[in-house]
TIBA-743212 format. One record per residue (C-alpha): residue number from 1; residue in one letter; y, x, z; chain. Coordinates in nm, 2 decimals, m for minus. Layout:
N
<r torse="NUM" vextor="a" Y="Y" X="X" Z="Z" nuke="A"/>
...
END
This chain:
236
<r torse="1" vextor="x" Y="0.80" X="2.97" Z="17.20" nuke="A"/>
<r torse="2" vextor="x" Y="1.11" X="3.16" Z="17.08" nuke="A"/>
<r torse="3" vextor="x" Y="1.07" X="2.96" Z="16.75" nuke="A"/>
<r torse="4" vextor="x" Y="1.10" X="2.64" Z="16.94" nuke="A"/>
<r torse="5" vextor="x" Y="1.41" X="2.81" Z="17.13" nuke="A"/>
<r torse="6" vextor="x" Y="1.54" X="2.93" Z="16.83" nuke="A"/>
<r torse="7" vextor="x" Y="1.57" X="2.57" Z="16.68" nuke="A"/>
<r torse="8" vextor="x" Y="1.66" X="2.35" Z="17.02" nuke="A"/>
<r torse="9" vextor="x" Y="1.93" X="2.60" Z="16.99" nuke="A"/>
<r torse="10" vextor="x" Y="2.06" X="2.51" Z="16.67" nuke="A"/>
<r torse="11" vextor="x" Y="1.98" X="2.13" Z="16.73" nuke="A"/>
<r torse="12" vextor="x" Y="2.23" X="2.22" Z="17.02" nuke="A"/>
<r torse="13" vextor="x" Y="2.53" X="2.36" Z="16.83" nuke="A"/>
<r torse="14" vextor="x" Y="2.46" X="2.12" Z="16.57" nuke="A"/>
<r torse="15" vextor="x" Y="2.56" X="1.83" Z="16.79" nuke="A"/>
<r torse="16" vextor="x" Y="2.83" X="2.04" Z="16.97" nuke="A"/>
<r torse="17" vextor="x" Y="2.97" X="2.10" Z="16.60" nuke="A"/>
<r torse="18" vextor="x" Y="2.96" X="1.68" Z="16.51" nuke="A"/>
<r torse="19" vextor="x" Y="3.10" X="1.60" Z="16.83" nuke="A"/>
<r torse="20" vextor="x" Y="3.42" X="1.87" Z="16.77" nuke="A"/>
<r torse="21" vextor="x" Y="3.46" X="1.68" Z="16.43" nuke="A"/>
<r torse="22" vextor="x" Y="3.47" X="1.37" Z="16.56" nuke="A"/>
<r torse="23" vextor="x" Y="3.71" X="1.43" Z="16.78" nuke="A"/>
<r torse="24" vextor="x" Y="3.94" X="1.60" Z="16.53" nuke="A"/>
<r torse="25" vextor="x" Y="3.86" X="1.31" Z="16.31" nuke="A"/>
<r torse="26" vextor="x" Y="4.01" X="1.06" Z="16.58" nuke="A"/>
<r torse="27" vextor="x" Y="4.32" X="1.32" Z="16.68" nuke="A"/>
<r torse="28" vextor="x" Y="4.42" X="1.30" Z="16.28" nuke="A"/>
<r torse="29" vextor="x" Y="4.37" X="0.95" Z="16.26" nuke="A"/>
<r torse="30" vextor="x" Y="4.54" X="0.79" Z="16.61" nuke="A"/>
<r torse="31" vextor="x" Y="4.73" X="1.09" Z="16.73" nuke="A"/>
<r torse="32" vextor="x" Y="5.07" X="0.95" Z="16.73" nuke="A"/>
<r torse="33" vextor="x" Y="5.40" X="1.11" Z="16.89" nuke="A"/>
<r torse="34" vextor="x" Y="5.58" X="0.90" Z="17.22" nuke="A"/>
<r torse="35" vextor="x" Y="5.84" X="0.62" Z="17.03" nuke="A"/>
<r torse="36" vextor="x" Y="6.23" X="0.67" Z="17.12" nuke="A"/>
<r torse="37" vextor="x" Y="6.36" X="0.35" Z="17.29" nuke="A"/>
<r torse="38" vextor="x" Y="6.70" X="0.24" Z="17.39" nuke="A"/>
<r torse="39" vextor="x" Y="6.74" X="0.16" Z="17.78" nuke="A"/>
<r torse="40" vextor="x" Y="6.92" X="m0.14" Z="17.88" nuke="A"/>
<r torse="41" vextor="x" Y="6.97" X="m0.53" Z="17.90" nuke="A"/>
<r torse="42" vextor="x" Y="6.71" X="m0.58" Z="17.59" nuke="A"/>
<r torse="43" vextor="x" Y="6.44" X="m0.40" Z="17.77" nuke="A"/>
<r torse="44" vextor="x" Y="6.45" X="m0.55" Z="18.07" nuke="A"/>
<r torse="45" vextor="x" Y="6.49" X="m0.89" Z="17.92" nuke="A"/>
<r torse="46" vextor="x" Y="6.16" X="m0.84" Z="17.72" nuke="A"/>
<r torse="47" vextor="x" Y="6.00" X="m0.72" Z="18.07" nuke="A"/>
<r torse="48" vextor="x" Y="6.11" X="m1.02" Z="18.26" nuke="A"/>
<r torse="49" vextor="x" Y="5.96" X="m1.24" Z="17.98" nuke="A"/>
<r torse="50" vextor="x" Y="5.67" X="m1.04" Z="17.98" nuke="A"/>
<r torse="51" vextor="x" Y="5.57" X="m1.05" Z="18.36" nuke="A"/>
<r torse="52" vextor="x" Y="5.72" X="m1.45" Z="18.32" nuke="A"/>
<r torse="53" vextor="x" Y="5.48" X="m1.57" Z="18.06" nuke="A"/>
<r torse="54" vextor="x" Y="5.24" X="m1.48" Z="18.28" nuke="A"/>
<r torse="55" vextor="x" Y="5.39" X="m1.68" Z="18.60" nuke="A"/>
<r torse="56" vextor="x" Y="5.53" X="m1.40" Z="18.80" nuke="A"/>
<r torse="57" vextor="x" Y="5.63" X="m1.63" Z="19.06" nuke="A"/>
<r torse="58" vextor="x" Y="5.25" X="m1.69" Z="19.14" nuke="A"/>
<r torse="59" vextor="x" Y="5.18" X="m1.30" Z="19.08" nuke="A"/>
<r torse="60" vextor="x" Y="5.43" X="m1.27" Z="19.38" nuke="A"/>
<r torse="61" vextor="x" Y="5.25" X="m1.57" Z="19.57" nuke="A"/>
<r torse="62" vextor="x" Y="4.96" X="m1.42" Z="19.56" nuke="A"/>
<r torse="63" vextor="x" Y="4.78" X="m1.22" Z="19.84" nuke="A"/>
<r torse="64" vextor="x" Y="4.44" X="m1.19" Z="19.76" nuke="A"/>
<r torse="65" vextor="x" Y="4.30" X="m1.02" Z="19.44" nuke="A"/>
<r torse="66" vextor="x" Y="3.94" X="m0.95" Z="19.44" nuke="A"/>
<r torse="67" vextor="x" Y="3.73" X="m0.83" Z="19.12" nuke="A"/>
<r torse="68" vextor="x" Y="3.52" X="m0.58" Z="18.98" nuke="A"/>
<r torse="69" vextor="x" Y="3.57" X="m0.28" Z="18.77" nuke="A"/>
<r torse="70" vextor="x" Y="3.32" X="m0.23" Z="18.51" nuke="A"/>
<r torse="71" vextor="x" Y="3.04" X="m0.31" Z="18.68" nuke="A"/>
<r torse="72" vextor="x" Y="3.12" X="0.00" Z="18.90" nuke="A"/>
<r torse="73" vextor="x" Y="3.35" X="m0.08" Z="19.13" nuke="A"/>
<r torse="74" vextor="x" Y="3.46" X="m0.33" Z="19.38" nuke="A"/>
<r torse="75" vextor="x" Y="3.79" X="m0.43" Z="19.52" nuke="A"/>
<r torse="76" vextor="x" Y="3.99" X="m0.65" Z="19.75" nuke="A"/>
<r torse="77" vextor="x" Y="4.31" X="m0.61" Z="19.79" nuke="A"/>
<r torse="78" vextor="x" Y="4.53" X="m0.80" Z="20.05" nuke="A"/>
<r torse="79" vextor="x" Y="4.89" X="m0.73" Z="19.86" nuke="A"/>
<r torse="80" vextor="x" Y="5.15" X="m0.86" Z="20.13" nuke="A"/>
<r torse="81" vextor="x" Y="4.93" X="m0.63" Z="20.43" nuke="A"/>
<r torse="82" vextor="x" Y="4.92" X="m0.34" Z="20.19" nuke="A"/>
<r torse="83" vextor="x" Y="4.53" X="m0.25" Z="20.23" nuke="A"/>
<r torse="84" vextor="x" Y="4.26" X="m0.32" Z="20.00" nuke="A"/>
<r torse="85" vextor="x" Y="3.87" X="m0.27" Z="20.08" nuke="A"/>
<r torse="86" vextor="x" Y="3.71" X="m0.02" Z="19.76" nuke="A"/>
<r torse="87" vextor="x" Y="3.35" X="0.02" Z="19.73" nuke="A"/>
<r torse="88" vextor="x" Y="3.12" X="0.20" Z="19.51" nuke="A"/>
<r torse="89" vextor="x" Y="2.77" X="0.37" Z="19.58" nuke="A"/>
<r torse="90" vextor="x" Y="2.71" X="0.34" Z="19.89" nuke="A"/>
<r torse="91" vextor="x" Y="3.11" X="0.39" Z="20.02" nuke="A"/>
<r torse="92" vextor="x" Y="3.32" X="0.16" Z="20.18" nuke="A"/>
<r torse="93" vextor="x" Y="3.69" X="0.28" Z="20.21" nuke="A"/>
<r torse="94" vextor="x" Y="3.95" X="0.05" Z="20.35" nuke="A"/>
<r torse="95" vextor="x" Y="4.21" X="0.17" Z="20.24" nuke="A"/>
<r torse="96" vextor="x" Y="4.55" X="0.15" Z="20.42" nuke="A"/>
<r torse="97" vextor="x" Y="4.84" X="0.17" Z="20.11" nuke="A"/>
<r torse="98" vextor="x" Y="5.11" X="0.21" Z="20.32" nuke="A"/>
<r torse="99" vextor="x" Y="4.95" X="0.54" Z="20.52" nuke="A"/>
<r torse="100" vextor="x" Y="4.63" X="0.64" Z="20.37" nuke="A"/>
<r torse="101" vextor="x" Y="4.56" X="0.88" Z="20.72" nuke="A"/>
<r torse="102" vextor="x" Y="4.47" X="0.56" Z="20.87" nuke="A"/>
<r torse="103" vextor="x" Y="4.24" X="0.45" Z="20.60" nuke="A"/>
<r torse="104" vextor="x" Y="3.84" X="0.38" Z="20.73" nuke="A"/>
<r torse="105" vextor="x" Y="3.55" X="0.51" Z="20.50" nuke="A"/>
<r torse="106" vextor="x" Y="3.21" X="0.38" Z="20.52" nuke="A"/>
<r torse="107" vextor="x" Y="2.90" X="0.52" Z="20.47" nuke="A"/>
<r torse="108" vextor="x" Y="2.56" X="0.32" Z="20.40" nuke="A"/>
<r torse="109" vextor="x" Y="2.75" X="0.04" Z="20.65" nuke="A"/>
<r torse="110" vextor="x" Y="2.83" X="0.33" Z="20.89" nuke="A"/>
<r torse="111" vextor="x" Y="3.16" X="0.41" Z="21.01" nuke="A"/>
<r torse="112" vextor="x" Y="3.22" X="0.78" Z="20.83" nuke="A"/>
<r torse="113" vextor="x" Y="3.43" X="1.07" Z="21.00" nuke="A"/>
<r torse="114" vextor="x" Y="3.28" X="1.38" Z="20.83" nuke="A"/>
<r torse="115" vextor="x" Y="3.44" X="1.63" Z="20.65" nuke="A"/>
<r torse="116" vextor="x" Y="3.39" X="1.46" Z="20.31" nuke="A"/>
<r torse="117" vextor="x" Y="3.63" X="1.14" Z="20.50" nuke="A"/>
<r torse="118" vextor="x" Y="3.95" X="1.27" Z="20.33" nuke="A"/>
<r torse="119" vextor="x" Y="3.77" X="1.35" Z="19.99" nuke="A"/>
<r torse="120" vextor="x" Y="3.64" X="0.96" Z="20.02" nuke="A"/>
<r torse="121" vextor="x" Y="4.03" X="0.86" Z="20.08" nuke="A"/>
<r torse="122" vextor="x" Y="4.19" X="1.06" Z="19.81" nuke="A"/>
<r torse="123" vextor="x" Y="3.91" X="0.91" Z="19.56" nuke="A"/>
<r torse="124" vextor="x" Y="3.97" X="0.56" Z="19.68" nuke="A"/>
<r torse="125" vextor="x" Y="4.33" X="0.53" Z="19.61" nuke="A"/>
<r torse="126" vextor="x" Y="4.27" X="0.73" Z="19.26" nuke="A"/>
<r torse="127" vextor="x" Y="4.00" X="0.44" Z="19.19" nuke="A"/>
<r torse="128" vextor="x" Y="4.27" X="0.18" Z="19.37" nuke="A"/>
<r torse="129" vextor="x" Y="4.58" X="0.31" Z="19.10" nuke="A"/>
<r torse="130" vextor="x" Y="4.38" X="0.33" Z="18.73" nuke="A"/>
<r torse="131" vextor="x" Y="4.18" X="m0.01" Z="18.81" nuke="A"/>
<r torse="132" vextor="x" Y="4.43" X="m0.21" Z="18.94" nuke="A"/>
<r torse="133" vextor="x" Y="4.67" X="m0.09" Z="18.63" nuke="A"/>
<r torse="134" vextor="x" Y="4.40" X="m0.25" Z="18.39" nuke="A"/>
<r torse="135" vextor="x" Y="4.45" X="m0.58" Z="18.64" nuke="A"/>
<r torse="136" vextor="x" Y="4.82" X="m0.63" Z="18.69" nuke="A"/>
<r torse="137" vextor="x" Y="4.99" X="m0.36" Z="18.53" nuke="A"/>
<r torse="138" vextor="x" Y="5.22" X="m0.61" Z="18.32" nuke="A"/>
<r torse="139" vextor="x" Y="5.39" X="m0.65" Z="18.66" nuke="A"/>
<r torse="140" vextor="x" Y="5.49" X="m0.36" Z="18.69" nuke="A"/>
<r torse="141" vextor="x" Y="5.76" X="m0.26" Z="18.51" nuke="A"/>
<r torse="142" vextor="x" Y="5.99" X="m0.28" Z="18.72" nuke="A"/>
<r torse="143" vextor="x" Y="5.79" X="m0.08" Z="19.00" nuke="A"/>
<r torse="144" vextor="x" Y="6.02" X="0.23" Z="19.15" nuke="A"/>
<r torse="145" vextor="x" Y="6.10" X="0.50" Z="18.94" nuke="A"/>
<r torse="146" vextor="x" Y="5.97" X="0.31" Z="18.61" nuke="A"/>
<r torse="147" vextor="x" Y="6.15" X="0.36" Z="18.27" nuke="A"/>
<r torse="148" vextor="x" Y="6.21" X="0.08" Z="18.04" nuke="A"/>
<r torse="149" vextor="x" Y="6.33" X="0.10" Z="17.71" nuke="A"/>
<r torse="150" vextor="x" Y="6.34" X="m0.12" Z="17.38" nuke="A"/>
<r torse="151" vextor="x" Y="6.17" X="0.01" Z="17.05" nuke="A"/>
<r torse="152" vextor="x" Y="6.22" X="m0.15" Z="16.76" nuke="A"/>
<r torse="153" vextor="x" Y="5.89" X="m0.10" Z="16.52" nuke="A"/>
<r torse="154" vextor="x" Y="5.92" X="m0.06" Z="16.11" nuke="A"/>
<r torse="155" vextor="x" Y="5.84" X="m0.47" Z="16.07" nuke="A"/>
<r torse="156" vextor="x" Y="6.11" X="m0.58" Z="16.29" nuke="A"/>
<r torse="157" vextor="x" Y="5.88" X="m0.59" Z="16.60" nuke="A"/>
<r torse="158" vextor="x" Y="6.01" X="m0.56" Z="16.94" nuke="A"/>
<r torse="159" vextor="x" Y="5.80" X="m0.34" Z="17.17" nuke="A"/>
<r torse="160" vextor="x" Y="5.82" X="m0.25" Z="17.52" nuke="A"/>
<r torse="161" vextor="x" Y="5.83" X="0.15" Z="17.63" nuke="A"/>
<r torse="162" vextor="x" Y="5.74" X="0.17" Z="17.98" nuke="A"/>
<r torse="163" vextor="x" Y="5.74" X="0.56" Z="18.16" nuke="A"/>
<r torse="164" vextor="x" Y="5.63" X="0.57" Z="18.53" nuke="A"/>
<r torse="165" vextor="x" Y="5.86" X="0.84" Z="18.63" nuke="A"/>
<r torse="166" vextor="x" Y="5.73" X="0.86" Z="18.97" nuke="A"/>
<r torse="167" vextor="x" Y="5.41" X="0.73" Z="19.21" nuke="A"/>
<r torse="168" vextor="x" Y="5.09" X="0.68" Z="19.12" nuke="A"/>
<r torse="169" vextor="x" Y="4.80" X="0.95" Z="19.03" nuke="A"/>
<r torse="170" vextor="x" Y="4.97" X="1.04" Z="18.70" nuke="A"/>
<r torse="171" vextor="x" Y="5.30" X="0.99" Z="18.67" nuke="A"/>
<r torse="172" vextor="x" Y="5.50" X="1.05" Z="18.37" nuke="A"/>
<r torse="173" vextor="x" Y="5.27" X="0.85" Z="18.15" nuke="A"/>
<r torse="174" vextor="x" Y="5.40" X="0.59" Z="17.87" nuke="A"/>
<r torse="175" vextor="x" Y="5.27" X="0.27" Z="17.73" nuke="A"/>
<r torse="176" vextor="x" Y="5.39" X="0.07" Z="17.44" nuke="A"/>
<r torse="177" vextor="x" Y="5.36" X="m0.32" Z="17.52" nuke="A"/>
<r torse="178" vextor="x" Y="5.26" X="m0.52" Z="17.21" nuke="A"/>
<r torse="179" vextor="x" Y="5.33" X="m0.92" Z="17.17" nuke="A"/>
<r torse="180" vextor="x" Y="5.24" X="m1.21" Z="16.98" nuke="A"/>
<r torse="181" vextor="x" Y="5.46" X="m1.45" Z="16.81" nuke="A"/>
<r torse="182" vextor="x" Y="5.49" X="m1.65" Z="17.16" nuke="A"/>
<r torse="183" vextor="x" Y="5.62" X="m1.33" Z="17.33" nuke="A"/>
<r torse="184" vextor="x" Y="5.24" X="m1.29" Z="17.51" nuke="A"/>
<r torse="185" vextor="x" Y="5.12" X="m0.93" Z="17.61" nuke="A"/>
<r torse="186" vextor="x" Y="4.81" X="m0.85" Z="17.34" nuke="A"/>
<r torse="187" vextor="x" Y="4.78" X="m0.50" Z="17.40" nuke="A"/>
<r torse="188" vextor="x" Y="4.96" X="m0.16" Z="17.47" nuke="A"/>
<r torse="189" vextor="x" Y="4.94" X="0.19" Z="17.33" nuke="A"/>
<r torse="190" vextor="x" Y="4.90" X="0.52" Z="17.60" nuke="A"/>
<r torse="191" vextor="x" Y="5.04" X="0.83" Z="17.59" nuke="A"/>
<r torse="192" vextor="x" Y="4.87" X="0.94" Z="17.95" nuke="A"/>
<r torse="193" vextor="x" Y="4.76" X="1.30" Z="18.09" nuke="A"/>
<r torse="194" vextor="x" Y="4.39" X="1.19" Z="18.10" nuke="A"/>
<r torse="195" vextor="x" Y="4.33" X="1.09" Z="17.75" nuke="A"/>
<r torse="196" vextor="x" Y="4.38" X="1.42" Z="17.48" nuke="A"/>
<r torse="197" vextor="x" Y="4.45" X="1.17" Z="17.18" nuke="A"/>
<r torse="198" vextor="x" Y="4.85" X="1.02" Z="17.22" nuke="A"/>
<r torse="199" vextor="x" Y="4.90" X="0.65" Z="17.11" nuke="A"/>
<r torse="200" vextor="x" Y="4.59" X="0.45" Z="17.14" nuke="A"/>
<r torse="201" vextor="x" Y="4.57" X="0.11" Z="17.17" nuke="A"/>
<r torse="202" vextor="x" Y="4.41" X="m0.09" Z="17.43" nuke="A"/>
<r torse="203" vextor="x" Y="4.41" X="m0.47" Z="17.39" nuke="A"/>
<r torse="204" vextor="x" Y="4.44" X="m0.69" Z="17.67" nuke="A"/>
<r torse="205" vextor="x" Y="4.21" X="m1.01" Z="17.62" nuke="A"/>
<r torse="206" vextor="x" Y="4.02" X="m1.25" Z="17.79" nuke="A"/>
<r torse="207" vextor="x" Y="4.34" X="m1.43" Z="17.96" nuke="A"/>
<r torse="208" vextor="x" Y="4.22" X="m1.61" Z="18.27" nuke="A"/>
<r torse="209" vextor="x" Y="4.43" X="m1.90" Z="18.47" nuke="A"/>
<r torse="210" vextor="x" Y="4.31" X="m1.79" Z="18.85" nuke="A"/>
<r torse="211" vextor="x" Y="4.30" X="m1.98" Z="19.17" nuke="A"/>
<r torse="212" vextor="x" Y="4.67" X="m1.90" Z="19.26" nuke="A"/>
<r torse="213" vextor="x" Y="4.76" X="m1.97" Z="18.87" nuke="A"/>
<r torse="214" vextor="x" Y="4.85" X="m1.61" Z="18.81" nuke="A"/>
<r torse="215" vextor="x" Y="4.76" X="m1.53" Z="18.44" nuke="A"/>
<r torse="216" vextor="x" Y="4.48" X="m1.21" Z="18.43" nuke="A"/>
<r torse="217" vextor="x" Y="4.31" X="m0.99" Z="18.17" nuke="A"/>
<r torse="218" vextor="x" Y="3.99" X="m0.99" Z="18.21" nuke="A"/>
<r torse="219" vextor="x" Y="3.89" X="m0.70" Z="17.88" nuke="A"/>
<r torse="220" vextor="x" Y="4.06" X="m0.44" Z="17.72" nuke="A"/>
<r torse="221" vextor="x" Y="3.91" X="m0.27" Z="17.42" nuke="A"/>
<r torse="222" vextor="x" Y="4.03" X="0.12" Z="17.36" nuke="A"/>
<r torse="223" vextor="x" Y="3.85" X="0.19" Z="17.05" nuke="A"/>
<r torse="224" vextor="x" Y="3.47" X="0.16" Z="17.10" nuke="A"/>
<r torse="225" vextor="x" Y="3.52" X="0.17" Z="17.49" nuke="A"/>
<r torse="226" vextor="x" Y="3.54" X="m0.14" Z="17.69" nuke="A"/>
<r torse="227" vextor="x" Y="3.69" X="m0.22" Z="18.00" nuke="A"/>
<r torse="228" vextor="x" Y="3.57" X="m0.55" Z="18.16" nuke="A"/>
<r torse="229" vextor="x" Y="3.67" X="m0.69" Z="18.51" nuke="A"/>
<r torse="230" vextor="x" Y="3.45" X="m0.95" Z="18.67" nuke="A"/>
<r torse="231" vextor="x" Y="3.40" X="m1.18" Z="18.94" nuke="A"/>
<r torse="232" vextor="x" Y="3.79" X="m1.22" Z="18.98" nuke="A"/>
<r torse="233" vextor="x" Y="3.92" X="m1.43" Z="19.29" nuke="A"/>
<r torse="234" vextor="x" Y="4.29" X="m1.48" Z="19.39" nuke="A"/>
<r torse="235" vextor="x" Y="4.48" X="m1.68" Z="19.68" nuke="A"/>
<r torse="236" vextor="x" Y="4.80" X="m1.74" Z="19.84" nuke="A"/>
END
């Protein structure tokens, strides 16, 4: 029995010891430092034809946004009222955005008021921030407190340095809008809190016209991980 220990053992640190080198392996190769940018008219010009090539006049038309988030989560958000129903498991939160303390959680159907309620909130409007990013987030960079600034890559390609200063779950993070020839968001690159490696990229795929004619992302790709909203649904 102590043989068998003796070997799970090293099976263990084994795969402890791969996993440490693949992660160095992807810090050396991706690890990149934030890009110096140049605040002004240029940025925001490249901003406003970003959220524009998308039709930011049906973005702001548009009250209703329903998808799901990697098969995990669900959402519908009612953008002029400021609320915006999140379920996962078996939790319901409706979830007030302009006072969360009057925000209702759910619990197998069943109105919730136990001491887990404000736990249920807080985890809600985290959910609400990150998967509503990967939805609209070329909209907002001109949100409060946001940073924009012009960075002009080795090949003569423009890029887009946007800083959330403020708001959010974690603000002070970066990303580094991409575009094609026409001026169309492809993809970005993060330098967030949550993710150790600085500078990946995440493309941003799978454009969908919706009901209101707002232009939508439907997959992002971040190395081997895939984010994928389904089941989208907008209206006026």
């Amino acid at each position: 029995m102590k043989k068998v220990f003796t070997i799970l053992g090293r099976i263990i640190l084994g795969i402890g010891a791969s996993i440490l080198v693949f992660v160095a392996l992807l810090y050396m190769a991706f690890n990149q430092k934030l890009p110096s940018g140049k605040i002004g008219d240029e940025a925001d010009k490249l901003a406003i034809q970003m959220r524009n090539s998308l039709n930011y006049e049906a973005y702001l038309n548009t009250n209703y946004l329903a998808w799901t988030f990697k098969n995990k989560r669900q959402y519908e958000w009612f953008k002029k009222e400021g609320s915006c129903i999140v379920v996962w498991e078996k939790i319901k939160v409706d979830l007030d955005l302009k006072n969360t303390s009057k925000s209702k959680v759910f619990l197998n159907g069943n109105a919730y008021s136990g001491e887990k309620k404000q736990e249920h909130i807080k985890k809600a409007l985290a959910y609400f921030n990150n998967d509503s990013f990967w939805l609209v987030a070329p909209f907002k960079a001109f949100d409060k407190g946001v940073e924009r600034r012009l960075v002009e890559l080795n090949n003569d390609e423009k890029a887009l340095l946007v800083t959330y200063t403020s708001g959010g779950t974690t603000p002070g993070d970066s990303y580094l809008w991409r575009f094609d020839e026409k001026g169309f968001p492809k993809s970005f690159q993060m330098w967030v809190d949550l993710i150790p490696i600085k500078g990946l990229e995440a493309s941003w795929e799978n454009w969908i016209t919706t009901k209101s004619e707002v232009k939508l992302a439907t997959h992002h790709q971040i190395l081997f991980y895939k984010v994928q909203l389904t089941g989208l649904n907008t209206s006026e």
